[in-house]
N, C-alpha and C positions, 0 to 999 in steps of 0.2 A: 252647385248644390244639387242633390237629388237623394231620393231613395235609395235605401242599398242595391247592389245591383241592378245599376239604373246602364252601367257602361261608362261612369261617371270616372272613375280611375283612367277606365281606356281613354277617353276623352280626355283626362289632365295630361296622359301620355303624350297622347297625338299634340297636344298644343303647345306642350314644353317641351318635348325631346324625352331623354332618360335623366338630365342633369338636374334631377329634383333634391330638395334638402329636405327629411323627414325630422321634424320636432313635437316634442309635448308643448301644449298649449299651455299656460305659465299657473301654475300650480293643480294642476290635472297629469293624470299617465296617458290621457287621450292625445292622437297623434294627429297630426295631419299635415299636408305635404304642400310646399310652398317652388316654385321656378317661376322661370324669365320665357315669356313668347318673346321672340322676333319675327316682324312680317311690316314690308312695305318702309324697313325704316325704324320702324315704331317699337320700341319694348314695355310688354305691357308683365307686371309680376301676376302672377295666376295663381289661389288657394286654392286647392282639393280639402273642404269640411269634412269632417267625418258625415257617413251616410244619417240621412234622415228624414221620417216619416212625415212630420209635421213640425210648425212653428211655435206648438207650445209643448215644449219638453219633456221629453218621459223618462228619460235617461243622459246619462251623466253626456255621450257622445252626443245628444242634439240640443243638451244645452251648449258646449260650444261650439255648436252649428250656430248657432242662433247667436251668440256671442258675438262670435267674430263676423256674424252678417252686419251686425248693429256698428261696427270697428272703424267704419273708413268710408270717406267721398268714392262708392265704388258699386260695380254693375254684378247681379248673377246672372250667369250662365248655368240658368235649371234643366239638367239631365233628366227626361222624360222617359220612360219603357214602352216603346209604342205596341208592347204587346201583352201592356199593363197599364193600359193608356188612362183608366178610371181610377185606379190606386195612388199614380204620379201627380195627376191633374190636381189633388187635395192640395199640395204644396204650392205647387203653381199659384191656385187661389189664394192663399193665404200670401205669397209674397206679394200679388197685383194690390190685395187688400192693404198691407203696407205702404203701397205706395213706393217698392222699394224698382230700380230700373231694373230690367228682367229680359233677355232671349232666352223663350226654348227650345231648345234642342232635342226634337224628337228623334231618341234613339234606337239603337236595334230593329232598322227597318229592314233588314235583311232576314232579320226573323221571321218578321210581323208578315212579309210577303209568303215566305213558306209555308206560314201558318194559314193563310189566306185572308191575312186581314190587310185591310187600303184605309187609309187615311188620310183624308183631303187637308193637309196642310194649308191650303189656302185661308179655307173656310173654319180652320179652328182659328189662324191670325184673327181671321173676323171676328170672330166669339170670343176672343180673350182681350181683343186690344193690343195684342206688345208682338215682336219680330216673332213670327217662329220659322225656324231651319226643321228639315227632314237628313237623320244625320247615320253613319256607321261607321263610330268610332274605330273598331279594332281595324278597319281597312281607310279611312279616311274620305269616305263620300260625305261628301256634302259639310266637310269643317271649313274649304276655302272658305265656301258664303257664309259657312257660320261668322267667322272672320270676319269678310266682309261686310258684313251686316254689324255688325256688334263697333267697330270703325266708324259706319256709318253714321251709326247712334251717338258719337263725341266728333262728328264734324260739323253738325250742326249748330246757331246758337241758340239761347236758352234756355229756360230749364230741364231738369232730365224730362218732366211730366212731358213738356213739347216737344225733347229729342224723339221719345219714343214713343208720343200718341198713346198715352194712355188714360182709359177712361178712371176717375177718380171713381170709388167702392165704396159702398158701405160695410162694413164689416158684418158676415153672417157669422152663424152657428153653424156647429157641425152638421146637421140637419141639414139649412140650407144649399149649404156646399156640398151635400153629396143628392142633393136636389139640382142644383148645377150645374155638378158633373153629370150625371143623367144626358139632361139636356141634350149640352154639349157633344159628349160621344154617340148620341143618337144620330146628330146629325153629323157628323164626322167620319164616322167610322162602320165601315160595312167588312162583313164577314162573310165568307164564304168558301166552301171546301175545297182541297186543293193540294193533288200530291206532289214531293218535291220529282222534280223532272230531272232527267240524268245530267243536265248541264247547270243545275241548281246544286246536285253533288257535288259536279268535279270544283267548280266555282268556292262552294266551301271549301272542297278540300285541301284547295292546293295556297287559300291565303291563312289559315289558322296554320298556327306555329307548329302545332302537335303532327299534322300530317302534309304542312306546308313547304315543313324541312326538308323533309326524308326527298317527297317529290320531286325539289328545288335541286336536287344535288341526283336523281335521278337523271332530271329535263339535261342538265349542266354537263354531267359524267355523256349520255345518248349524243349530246348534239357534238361534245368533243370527240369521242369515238366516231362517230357517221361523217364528220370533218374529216378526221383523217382518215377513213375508209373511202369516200368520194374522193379528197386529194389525190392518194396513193392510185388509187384505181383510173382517174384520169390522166396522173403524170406516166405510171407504167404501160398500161393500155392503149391510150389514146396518143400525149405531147409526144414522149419520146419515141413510139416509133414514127410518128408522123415525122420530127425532124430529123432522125437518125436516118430515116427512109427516105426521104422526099428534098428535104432540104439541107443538110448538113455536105451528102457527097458534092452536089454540085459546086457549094461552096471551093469547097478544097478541093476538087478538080479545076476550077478557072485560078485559085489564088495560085493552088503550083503552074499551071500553064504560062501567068500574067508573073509572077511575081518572084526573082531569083533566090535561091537558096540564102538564109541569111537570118538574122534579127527582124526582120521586118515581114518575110513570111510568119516565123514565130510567134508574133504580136500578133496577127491577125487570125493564124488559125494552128497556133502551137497548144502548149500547157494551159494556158490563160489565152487564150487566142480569141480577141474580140468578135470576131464575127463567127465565133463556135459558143465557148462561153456566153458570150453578150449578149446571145441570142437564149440559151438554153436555160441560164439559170433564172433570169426573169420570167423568160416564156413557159418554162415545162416543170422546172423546180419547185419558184413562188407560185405561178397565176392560180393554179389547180385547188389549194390549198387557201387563197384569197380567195376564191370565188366562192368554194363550199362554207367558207365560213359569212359572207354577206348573204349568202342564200337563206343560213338558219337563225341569223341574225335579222334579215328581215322577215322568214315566218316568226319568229316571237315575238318580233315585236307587233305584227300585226294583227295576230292572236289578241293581243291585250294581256298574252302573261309578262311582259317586263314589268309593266309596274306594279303587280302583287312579289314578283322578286324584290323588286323595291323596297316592299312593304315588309317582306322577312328580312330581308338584311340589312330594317334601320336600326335593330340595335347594335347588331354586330360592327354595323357603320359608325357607329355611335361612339364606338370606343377607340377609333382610327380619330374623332374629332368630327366626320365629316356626317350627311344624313344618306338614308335611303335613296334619295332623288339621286346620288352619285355615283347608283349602279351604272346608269347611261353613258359618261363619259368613261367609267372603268370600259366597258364593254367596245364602246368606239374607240379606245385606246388597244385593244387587242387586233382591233381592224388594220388604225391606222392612227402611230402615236400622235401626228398634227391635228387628226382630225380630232380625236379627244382630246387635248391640251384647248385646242378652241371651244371644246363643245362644254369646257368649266363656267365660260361666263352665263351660264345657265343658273349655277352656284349661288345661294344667296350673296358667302362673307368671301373677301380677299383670303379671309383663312382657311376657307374649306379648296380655294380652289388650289393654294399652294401645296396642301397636303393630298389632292388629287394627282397635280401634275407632278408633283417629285415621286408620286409611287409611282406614277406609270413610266417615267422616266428611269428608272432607277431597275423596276423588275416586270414590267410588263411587255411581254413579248409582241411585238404587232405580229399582225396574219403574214405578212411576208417573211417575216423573221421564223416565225408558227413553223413554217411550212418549212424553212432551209432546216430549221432545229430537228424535225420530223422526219426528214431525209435521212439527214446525219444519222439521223439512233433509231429509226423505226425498224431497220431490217436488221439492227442487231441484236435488239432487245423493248419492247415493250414499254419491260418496268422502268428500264430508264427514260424514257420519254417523260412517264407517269412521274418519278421520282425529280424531273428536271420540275416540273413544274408546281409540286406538292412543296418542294424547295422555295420557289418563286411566291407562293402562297404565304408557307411561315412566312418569310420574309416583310411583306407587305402588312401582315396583321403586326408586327413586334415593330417593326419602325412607324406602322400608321401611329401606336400606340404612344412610341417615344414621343412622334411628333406632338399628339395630343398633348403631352404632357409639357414638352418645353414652351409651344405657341401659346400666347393669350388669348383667351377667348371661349368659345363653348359651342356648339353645333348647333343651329338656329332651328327654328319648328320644322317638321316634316310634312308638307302637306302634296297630293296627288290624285287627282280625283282617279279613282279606277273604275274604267271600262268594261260592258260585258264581254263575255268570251264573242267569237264571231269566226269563221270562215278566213282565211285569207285570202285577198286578188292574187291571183295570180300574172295580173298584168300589171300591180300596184308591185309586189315580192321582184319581179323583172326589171321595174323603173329603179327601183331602188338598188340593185346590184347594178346594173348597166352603169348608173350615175358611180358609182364607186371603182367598179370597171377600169370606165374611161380616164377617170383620173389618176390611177394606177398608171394606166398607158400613157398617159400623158406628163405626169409630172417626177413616177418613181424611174420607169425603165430607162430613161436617158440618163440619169443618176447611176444606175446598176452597170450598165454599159462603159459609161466615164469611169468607174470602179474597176471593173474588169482591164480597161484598158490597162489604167495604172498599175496594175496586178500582172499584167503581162511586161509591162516597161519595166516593173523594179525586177520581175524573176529572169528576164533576158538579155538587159542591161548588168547581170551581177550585183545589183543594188543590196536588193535582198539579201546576199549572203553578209554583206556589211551591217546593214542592218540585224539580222539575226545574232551575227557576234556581238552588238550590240546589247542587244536584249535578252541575251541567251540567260544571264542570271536569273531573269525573272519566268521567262520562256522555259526553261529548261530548270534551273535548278528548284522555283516555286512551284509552276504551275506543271513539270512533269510531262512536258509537250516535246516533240521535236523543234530544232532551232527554225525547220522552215513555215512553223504555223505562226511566226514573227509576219510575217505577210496578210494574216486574219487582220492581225491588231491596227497593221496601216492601211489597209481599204477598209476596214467595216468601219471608220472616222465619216467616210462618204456615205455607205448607208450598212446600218446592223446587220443584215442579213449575209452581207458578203464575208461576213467574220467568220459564220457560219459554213457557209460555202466554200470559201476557199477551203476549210478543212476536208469538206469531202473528197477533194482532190489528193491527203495525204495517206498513207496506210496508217489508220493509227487502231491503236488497242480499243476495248469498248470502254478502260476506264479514263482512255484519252480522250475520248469523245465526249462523255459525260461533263470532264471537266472544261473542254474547250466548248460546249453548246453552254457551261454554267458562265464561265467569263466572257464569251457574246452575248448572253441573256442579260447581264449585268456591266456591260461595257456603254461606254462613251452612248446615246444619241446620237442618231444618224446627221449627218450634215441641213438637212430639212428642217430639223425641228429646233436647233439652236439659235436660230433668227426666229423662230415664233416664239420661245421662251425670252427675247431679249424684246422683242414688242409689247407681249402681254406682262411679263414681269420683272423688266428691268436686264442690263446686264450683268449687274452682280452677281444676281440669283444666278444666269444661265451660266457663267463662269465657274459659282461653287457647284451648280448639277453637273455641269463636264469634267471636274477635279475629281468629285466625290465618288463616281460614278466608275471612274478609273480605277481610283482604291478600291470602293468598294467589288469590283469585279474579281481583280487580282486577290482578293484578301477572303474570298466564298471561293474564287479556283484556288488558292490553295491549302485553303482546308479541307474541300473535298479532294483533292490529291493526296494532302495528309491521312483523310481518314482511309483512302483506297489502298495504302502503303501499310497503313496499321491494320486491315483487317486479311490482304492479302498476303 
């Protein structure tokens, strides 16, 4: 309950999600909006009243304010305007007067602060007797404790007057109570002048929706671009002359000295040649392109702008089933798909995390994949890179959506306290890549390597070409590929990226590439991640993600091949 624009709708938002049911009140056209919090376990159903001034009605909308307060063994959460703190506080009164159980939630302190006013929350709990929270509905500061606090008050026993320490009233007159509220905000609240400062701008700017967006997709669009402008310019500049230069001749000068002409030179430093390959496409391919993206990954996060992204894209999240909080593991998922599949159990429901980990299974490229896909089509075209992954996007919004629809259930409350802007460490942005680094080094490259081997076993053993005849229907007649990129589809099983990879090794057209980065983008899970799907969600699931995943790869390459045939 509160005043009209008290922030009181923001607040129903913030504590139900968007899955509200709007109705008339039972012989009224007055409306008001009814959902489900979930937190800690607990579902508690939450009314949004229509707005209102006072508890003796002036109009039709605060008599059923007042109605439906009187309706049910039940608590208000009174939405206060802390920057209308004397106007709000009339209501206040009048509920404590009631006798009725009460937190308030003093709102729009983000206002209240630019404007220059402070409000010692402490000390108005004093003076009023009942919980008060300091609150900023449309960004979520300070609703956990509203939360917590409001829980607190039914763990208790006895009556609500004991739950929440409150002092029993006599009922004033309007007189009185605006004798009270006097009081009260005298001692409460101090004013003083105060312009907003450039970090008080950008702060609004970038978490309101109206200029939150555009920003959002600015920060998104810069840090993908600067990724692959660091990548490229590492792998070109830096890896490969380094090992073209330094390390690659030696190689193959001791293997032909040591090692006779044959299949087993080949293996090691021919087409697929382990110790060329094994070496270059983890080290100079992927790293460059991992690295720059853990770099800008952890300045944002340490900024404190991820969880106002958060906050812009709970509703859009909203409609995939899951919340805002599930930008995190999206984003650790483009890193490193294990590392986000783990990072769901953050997630409140079984349901949000399933619909996490099948999207990123299914179309989210990890940073090493990022990077082999980036090679492939960056020197031959731009828009395709862009277009590979504006693809990858649809996709993810229209099946988050399907999932929504077939899974039971509903996206649980979004809560996230947000952090001021700040500086980033620089030794803090270091720990955090190294640690990701190293793990790279240690758990992917031996994998890429094992991969590569294989890849040089089946092309120099003739395996391959068996295979290819094989597969050529689907290789050739669907997806429009040469028969020999049948070799993508059996090492990227080991890890995604080499699906990629190996293509670079073939001459193909730019609308071959397209469609062969779209069926690695959308192929099988790496051999890593299908024992963490079989831990955290069973192995039925991991079996339908590895089937599904197949089709669905095959079935996006070849209708992009179809559409490349019909437009060329």
């Amino acid at each position: 309950m509160g005043n009209p624009n008290t922030g009181k709708s923001a607040m129903f938002s913030r504590l139900t999600g968007i899955s509200a049911v709007v109705s008339n009140y039972p012989g009224t056209t007055v409306e008001f909006k009814k959902g489900t919090m979930k937190f800690a376990g607990i579902a508690a159903e939450i009314i949004d009243v229509p707005g209102a001034y006072t508890l003796e009605p002036t109009n039709k909308a605060e008599e059923v304010a007042v109605d439906m307060l009187e309706s049910g063994d039940a608590v208000v959460i009174n939405v206060v305007d802390a920057t209308n703190l004397e106007r709000s506080l009339f209501m206040t009164l009048q509920l404590i007067e009631r006798e009725i159980p009460v937190i308030v939630a003093v709102n729009i302190l983000d206002e209240a602060r630019h404007m220059g006013i402070t409000i010692d929350v402490k000390r108005l709990e004093e003076l009023l007797g009942v919980p008060v929270v300091p609150t900023v509905a449309i960004t979520g500061e300070g609703v956990k404790e509203l939360i917590y606090r409001l829980l607190k008050m039914y763990s208790a026993k006895g009556t609500k007057q004991e739950r929440l320490n409150m002092p029993l009233s006599d009922k004033r007159s309007d007189d009185q109570r605006w004798v009270e509220i006097g009081r009260i905000t005298s001692q409460v609240q101090t004013i003083t002048h105060r312009h907003h400062t450039f970090l008080d701008r950008i702060e609004d700017a970038t978490i309101r929706p109206s200029t939150g967006l555009p920003i959002a997709i600015f920060v998104l669009l810069s840090s993908f671009g600067a990724i692959i402008g660091l990548g490229m310019g590492l792998r070109r500049f830096v890896l490969l002359p380094f090992f073209e230069g330094f390390i690659f001749p030696p190689i193959k000068y001791a293997v032909t000295a040591i090692v006779p002409e044959g299949i087993l030179r080949e293996i090691l430093i021919g087409r697929f040649g382990v110790l060329i390959s094994g070496i270059e496409w983890p080290l100079a391919l992927v790293l460059p392109y991992l690295l720059a993206f853990y770099i800008f990954l952890a300045i944002l996060e340490d900024t404190g702008y991820l969880p106002r992204l958060a906050c812009l894209l709970d509703a859009i999240f909203h409609k995939m089933g899951v919340h805002g909080g599930a930008v995190m593991p999206f984003l650790l998922g483009f890193g490193c798909t294990v590392c986000g599949i783990l990072s769901t159990r953050a997630l409140d429901t079984r349901r949000e995390r399933i619909i996490v980990a099948t999207l990123m299974c299914m179309a989210i490229p990890c940073a090493a994949q990022s990077g082999a896909i980036i090679t492939l089509l960056a020197e031959k075209s731009i828009i395709a890179v862009v277009m590979v992954y504006l693809i990858a996007l649809f996709f993810i919004l229209i099946a988050g959506a399907i999932m929504n629809k077939l899974l039971p259930g509903t996206a649980p409350t979004f809560l996230m306290d947000i952090p001021p802007y700040r500086l980033p460490s620089p030794k803090s942005v270091s720990k955090k890549v190294w640690m990701q680094m190293k793990s790279y080094l240690l758990s992917a490259v031996p994998l890429i390597i094992f991969g590569v081997f294989i890849a040089g076993m089946l092309y120099e053993t003739g395996a391959l070409y068996h295979i290819g005849i094989f597969l050529t229907p689907v290789v050739v007649g669907i997806l429009g590929l040469p028969a020999e990129a049948s070799i993508s589809l059996i090492i990227g099983i080991v890890r995604r990226e080499l699906a990629v990879a190996a293509l670079i090794e073939l001459d193909l057209t730019l609308a071959q590439t397209v469609v062969g980065a779209i069926v690695a983008l959308f192929y099988i899970p790496c051999a890593a991640v299908l024992p963490v799907l079989m831990k955290e969600f069973g192995t039925a699931y991991a079996v339908v993600i590895a089937l599904s995943t197949i089709v669905i790869a095959f079935a996006m390459g070849g209708m992009i091949n179809a559409a490349f045939i019909f437009v060329l």
